[in-house]
N, CA, C and O of each residue as an XYZ file, in Angstrom:
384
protein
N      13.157     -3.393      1.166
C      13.493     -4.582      1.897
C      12.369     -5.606      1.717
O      11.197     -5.244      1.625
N      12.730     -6.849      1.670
C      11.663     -8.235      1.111
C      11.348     -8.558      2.652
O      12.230     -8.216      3.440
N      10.398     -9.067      3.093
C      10.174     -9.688      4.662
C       9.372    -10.795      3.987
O       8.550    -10.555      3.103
N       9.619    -11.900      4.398
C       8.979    -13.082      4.675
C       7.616    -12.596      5.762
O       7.560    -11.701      6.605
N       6.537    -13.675      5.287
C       5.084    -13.894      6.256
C       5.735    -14.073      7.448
O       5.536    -12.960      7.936
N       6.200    -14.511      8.047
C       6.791    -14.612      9.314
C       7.058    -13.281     10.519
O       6.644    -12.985     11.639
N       7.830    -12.840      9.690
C       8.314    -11.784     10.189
C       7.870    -10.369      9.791
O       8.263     -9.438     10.493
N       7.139    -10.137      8.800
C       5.434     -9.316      8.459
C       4.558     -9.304      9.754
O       4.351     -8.345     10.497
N       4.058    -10.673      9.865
C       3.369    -10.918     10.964
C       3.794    -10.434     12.382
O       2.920    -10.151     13.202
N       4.779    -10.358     12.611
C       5.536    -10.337     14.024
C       5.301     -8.584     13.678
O       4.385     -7.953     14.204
N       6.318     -7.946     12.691
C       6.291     -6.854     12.655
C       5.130     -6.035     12.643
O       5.028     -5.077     13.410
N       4.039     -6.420     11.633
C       2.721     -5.796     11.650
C       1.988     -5.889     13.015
O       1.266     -4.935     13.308
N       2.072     -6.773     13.754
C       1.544     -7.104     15.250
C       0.049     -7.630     14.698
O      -1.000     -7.264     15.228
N       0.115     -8.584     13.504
C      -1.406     -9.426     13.160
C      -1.286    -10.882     13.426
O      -0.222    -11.348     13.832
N      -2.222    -11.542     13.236
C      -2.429    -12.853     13.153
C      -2.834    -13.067     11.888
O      -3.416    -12.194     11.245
N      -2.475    -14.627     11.268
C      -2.365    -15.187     10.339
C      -3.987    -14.969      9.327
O      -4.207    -14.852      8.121
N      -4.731    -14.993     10.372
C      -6.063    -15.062      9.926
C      -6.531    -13.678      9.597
O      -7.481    -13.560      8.823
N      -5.953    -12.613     10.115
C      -6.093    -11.253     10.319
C      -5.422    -10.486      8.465
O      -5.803     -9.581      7.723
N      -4.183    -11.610      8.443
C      -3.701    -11.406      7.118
C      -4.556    -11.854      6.100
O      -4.724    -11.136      5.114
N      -5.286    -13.257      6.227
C      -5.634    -13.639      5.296
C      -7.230    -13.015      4.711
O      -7.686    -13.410      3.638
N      -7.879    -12.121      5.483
C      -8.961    -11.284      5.464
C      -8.231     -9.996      4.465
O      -8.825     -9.737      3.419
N      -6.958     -9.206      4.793
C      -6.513     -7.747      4.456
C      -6.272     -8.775      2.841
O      -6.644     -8.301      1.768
N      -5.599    -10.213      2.927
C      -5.247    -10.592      1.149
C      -6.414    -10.421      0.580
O      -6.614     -9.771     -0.446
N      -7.321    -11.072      1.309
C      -8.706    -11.370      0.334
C      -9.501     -9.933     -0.143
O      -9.990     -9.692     -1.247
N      -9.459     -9.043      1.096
C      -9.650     -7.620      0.301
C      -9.013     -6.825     -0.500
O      -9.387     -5.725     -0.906
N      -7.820     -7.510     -0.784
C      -6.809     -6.700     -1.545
C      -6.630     -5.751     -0.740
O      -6.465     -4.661     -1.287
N      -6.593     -5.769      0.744
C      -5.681     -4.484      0.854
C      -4.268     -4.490      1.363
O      -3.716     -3.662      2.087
N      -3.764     -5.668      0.800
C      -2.169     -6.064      0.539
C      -2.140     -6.474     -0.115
O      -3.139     -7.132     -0.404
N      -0.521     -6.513     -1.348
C      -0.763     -7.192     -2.587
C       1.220     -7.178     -2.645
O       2.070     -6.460     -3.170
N       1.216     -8.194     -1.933
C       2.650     -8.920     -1.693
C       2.739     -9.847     -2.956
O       1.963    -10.626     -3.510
N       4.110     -9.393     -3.184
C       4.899    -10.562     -4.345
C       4.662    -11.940     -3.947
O       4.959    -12.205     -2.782
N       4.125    -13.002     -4.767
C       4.240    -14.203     -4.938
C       5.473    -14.466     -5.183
O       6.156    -13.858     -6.008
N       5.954    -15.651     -4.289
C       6.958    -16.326     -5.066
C       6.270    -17.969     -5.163
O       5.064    -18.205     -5.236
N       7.164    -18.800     -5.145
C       6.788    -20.053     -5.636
C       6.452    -20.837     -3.928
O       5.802    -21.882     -3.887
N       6.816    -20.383     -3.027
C       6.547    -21.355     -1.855
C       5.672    -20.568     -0.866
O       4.815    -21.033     -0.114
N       6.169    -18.894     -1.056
C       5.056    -17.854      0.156
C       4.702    -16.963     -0.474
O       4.517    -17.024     -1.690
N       4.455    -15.452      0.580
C       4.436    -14.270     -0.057
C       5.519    -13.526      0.462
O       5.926    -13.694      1.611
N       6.122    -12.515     -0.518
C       7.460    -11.632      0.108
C       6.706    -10.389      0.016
O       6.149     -9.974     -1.001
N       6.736     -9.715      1.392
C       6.166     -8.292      1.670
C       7.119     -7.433      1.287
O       8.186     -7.851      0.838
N       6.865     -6.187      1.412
C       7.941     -4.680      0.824
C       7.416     -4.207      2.424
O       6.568     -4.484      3.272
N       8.113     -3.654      2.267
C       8.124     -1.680      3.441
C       6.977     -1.167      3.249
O       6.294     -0.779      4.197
N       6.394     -1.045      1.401
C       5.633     -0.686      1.736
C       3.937     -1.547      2.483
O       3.051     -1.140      3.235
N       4.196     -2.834      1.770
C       3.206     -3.153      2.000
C       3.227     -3.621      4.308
O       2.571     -4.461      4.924
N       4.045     -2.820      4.706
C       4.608     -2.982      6.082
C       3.787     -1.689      6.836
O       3.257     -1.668      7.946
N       3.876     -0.755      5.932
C       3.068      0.431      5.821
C       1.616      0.576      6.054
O       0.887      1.110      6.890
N       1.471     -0.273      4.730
C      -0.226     -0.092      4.244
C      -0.587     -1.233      5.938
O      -1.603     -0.691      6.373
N      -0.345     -2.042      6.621
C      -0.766     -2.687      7.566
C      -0.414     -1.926      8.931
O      -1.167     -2.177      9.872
N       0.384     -1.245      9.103
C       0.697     -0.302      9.743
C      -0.780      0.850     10.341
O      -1.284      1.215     11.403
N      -0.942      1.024      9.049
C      -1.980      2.115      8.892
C      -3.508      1.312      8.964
O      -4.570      1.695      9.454
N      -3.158      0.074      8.282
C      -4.791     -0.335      8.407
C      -5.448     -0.873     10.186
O      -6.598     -0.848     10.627
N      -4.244     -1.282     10.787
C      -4.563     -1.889     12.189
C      -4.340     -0.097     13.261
O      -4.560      0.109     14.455
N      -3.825      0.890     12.138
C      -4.587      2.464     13.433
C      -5.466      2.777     13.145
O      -6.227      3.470     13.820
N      -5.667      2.345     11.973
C      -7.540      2.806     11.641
C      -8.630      2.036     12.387
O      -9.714      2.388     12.854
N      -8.076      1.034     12.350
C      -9.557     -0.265     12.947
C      -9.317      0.006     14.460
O     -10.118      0.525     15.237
N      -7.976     -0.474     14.749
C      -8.064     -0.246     16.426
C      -8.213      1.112     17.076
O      -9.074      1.395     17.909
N      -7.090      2.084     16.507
C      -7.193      3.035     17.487
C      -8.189      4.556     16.739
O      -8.191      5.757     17.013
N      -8.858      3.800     15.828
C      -9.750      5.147     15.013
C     -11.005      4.846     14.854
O     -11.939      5.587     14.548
N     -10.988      3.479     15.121
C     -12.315      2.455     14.954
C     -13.126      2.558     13.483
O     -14.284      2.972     13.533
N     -12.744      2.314     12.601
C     -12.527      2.550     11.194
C     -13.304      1.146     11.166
O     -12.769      0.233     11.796
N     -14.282      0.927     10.629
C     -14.929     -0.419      9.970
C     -14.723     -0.960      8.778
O     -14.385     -0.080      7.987
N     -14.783     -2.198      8.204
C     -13.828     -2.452      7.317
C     -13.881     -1.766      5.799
O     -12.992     -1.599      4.964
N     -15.248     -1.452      5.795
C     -15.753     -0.305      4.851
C     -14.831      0.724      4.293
O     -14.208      0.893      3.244
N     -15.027      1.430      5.590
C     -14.405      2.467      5.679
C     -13.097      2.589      5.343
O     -12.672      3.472      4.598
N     -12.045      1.250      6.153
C     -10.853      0.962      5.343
C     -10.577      0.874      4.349
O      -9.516      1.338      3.931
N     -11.623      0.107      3.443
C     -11.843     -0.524      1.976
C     -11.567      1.409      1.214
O     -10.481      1.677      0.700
N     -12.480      2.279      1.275
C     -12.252      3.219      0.893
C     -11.283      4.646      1.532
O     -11.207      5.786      1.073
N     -10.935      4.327      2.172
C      -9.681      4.997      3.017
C      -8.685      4.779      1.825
O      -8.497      5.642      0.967
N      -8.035      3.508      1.838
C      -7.146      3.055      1.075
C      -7.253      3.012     -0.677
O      -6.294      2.822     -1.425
N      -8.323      3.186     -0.992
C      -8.310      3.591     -2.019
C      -8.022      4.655     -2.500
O      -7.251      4.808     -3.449
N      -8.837      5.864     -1.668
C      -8.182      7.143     -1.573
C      -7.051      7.243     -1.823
O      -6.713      7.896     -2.810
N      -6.020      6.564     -0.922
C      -4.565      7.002     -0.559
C      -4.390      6.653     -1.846
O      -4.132      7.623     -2.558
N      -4.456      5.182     -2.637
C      -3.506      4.866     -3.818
C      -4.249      6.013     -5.029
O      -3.522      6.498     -5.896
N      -5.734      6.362     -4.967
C      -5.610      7.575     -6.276
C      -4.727      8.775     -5.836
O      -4.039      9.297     -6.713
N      -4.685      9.148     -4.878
C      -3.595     10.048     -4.451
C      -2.069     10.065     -4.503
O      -1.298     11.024     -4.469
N      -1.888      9.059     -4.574
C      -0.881      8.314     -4.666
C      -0.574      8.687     -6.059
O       0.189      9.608     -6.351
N      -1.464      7.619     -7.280
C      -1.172      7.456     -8.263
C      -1.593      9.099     -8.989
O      -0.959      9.262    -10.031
N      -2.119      9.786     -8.788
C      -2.307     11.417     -9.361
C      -1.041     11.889     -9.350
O      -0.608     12.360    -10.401
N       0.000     11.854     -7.898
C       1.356     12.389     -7.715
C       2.598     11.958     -8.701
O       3.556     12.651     -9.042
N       2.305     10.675     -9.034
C       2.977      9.692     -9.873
C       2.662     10.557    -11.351
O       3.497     10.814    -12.219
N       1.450     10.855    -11.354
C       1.216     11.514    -12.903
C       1.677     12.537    -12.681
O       2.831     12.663    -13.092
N       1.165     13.540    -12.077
C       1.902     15.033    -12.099
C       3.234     15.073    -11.981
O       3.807     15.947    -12.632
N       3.984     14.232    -11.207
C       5.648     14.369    -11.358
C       6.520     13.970    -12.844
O       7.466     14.559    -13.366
N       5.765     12.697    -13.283
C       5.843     12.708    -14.797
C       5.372     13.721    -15.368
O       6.120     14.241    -16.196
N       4.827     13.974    -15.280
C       4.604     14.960    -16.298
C       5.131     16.531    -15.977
O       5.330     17.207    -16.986
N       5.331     17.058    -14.919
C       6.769     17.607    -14.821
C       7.824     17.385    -15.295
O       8.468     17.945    -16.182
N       7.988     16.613    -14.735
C       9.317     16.077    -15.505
C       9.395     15.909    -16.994
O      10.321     16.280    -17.716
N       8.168     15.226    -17.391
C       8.158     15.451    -19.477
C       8.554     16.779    -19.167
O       9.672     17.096    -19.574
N       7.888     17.648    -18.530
C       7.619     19.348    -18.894
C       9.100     20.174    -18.739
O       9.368     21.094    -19.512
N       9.924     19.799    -17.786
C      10.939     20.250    -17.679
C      12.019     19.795    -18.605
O      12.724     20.627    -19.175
N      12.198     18.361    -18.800
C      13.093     17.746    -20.258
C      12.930     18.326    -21.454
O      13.801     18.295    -22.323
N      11.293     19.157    -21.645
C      11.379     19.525    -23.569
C      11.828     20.676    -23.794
O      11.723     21.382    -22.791
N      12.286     21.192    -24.664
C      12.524     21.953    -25.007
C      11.753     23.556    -25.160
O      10.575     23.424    -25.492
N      12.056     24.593    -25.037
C      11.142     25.571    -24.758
C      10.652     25.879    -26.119
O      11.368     26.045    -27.106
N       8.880     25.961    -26.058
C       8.414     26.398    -26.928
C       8.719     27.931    -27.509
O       9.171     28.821    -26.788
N       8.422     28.097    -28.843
C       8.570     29.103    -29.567
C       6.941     29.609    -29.255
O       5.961     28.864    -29.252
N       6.951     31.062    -28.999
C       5.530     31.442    -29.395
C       6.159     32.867    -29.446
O       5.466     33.838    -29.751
């Protein structure tokens, strides 16, 4: 689902200025279009998680900065190993 800044904002429970700190760290990375930004689910998520870390875990922005990095190599490792399952299951069985 696409959400407009508007309704990101409302949903995430941030302020405008609150967003424009998480853009500048990259720790949202919403589609450009030509007039705003269009958020995903996930990136509904990643703010989700970054305002229980700061508020209710007291997570400093540091700490966020590498929290979230974590998650996306974790992320992106799962992305490899399922490909590559999947190569592994599509080929054909070796001869030995």
């Amino acid at each position: 689902m696409i959400i407009n800044r508007l309704d990101f904002l409302q949903r995430a429970q941030i302020d405008q200025q609150t967003l424009e700190v998480w853009l500048r760290e990259e720790w949202l990375l919403p589609s450009e279009v030509v007039s705003d930004l269009e958020f995903s689910d996930i990136d509904l998520a990643r703010a989700t998680l970054i305002v229980d870390l700061k508020e209710r875990l007291g997570v400093n922005d540091e700490g966020v900065d590498v929290i979230l990095h974590l998650i996306d190599q974790v992320h992106g490792l799962r992305r490899l190993v399922g490909g590559l399952l999947a190569a592994e299951k599509a080929s054909p069985p070796s001869e030995t």
